[in-house]
N, C-alpha and C positions, 0 to 999 in steps of 0.2 A: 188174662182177664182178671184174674185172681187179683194179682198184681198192682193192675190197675186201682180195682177196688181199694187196694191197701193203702197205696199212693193218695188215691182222692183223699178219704179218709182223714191220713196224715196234714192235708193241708189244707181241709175244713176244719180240724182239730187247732192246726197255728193260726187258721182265719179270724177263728172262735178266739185262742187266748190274746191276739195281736186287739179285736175289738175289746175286750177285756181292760186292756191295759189301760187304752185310748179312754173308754168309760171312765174308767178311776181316777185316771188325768184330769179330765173334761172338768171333776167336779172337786179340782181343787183351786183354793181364788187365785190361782198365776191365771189362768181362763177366763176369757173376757165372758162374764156374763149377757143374759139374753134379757135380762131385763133392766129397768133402769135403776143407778141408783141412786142415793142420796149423800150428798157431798157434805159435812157438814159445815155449819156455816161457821165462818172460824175468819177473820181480816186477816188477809196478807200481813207479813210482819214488813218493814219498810225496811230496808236495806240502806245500808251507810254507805256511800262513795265518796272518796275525797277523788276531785277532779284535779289535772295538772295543768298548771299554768305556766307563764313563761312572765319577767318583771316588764316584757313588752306589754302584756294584755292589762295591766293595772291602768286602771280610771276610780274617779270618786264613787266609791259607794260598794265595789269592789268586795267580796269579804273572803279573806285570807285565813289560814290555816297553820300559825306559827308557835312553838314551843308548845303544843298541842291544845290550844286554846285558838276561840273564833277571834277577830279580828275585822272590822270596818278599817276603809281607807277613806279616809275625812280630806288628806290632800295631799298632792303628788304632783312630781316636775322632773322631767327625764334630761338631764344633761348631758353632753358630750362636750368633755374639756377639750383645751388645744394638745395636751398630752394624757396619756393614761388613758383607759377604757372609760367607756359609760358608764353611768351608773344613775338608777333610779330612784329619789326621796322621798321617803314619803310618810306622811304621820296619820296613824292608826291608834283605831278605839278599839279596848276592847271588850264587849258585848257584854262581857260577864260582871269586871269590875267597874267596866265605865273610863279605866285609865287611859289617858292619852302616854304614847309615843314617836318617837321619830326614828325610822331604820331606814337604811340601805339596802339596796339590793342591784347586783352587778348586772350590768342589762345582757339579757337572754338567759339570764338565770332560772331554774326551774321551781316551782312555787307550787303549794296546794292550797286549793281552794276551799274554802269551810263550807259546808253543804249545808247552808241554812235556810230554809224554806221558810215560809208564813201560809198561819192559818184561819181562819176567820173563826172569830168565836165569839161570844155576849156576856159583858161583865153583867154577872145576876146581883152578889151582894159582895157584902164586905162583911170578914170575919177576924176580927179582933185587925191584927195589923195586917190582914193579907187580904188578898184581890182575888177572888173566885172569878173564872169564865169558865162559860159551860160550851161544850158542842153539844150545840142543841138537836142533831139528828144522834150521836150516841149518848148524852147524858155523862159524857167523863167530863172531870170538874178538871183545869188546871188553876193553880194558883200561884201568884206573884206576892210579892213583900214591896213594902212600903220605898227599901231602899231601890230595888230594881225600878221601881217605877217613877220614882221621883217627884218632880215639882208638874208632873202630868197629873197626879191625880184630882186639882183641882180641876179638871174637864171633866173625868170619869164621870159619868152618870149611871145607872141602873139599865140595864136594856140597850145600851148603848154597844154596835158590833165593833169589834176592834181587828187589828192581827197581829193574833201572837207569831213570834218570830222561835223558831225550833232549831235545836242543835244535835245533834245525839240522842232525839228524843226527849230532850229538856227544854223548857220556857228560858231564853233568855232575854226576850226583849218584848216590848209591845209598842204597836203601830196605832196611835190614838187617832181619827176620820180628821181630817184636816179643817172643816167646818164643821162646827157641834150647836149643837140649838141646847138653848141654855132657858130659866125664866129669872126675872128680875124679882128678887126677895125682899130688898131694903134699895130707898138709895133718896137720896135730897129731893124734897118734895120742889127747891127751885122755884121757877114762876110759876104762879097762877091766878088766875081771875078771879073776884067771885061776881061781878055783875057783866054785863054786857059787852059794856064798854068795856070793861077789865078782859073779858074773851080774845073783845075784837083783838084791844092792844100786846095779848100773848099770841094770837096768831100770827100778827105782822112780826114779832118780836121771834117767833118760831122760823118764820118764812125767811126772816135776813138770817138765823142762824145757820138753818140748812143751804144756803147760797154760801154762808161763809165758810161752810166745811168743805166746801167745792174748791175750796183755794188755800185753806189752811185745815189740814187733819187733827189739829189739838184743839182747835178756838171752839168754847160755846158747849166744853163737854164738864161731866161731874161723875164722881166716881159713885158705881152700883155694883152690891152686892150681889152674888148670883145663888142661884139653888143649892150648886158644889161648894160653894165657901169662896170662890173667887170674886177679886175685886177686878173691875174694869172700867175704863172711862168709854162712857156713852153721852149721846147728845140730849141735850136741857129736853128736850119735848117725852124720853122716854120715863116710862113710871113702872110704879110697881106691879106684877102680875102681867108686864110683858114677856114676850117670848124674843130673845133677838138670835143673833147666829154670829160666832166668834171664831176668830182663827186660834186652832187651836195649836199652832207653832209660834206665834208671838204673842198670843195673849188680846189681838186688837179687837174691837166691834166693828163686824162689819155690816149689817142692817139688820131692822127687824125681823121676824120668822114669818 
């Protein structure tokens, strides 16, 4: 009986230290807590992958990953001579410098791909020779130079969204909206009436021109200055303080706004 007693004892005494332990454990952070917590709010950091390709999957537009720089493929032609292996051609820009080249690549060769994404953002202003956009849900500015951007900035307007184009986490290019609405600042004041009959005869005189833009795209136009400093040839009937809409890959007018 004695005995017993002693026994129990004994291993109510390990029950007691073995909860002890379990306690101290419990309350240190490897233990999932019971109540919630709070995660801080931190962006994912974006992670870099070069993808692998093969010189089969090259098409225009394509962008490559070579001598450790991005790379556009502008144009490409996959041959198979009457001797000798295949091989693919092809002439590449690249993103950074804007250089054109011409390389080879032996067909089913293995290639990396540049991982370059685009991202929409709002050119706000202009600072000295550089190009500020903003993402306008976090307020980080990126900026471009004059030379990256080129003979585009005569489109850039204020507010206007664009996509920038990202490489490593760097701006290397930007994607200006293919139609941009523009307003007419100066431009040949051209025909005009001042009496009635001077109306009538500019509106007939308006009516055969727009018939004849229907069949010839240069006839009947005059060059207008725009809000960005670009010159464009628009049709005799438009005037100053219009608003028209421009392609903004050639430069053409294509109607009013």
């Amino acid at each position: 009986m004695v005995a017993g007693i002693a026994n129990l004892k004994l291993n109510l005494s390990a029950f007691s230290s073995s909860m002890s332990s379990f306690t101290a454990s419990s309350s240190s952070s490897s233990f999932p807590s019971l109540l919630p917590m709070r995660t801080p709010s931190s962006s994912k950091p974006r992670f870099f992958r070069i993808y692998a390709l093969t010189s089969n999957d090259i098409k225009v537009g394509t962008n490559l990953e070579v001598d450790g720089a991005p790379w556009r493929v502008i144009e490409f032609l996959h041959v198979k001579p009457g001797k000798g292996a295949a091989f693919v051609r092809t002439k590449l820009k690249n993103y950074i410098t804007g250089n054109t080249v011409e390389k080879t690549f032996r067909a089913g060769s293995s290639i990396d791909q540049a991982d370059v994404y685009k991202e929409t953002k709002q050119f706000t202003y202009k600072d000295g020779a550089q190009f500020v956009f903003m993402d306008l849900s976090t307020y980080e500015e990126f900026r471009l130079g004059e030379k990256e951007i080129g003979d585009r900035t005569k489109w850039l307007k204020e507010g206007m969204d664009c996509n920038l184009l990202l490489w490593n986490g760097k701006v290397i290019d930007v994607d200006l909206p293919i139609t941009v609405k523009l307003t007419v600042v100066d431009v040949d004041p051209g025909l005009k009436g001042d009496t009635a009959q001077g109306d009538t005869i500019l509106f007939i005189l308006q009516t055969s021109i727009i018939m004849t833009n229907l069949y010839c795209k240069h006839c009947g136009t005059k060059p207008a200055t725009l809000d960005t400093g670009a010159v464009v040839n628009v049709p005799l009937f438009v005037n100053v303080g219009d608003e028209i809409l421009v392609d903004s890959r050639t430069g053409q007018y294509m109607s009013r706004a």
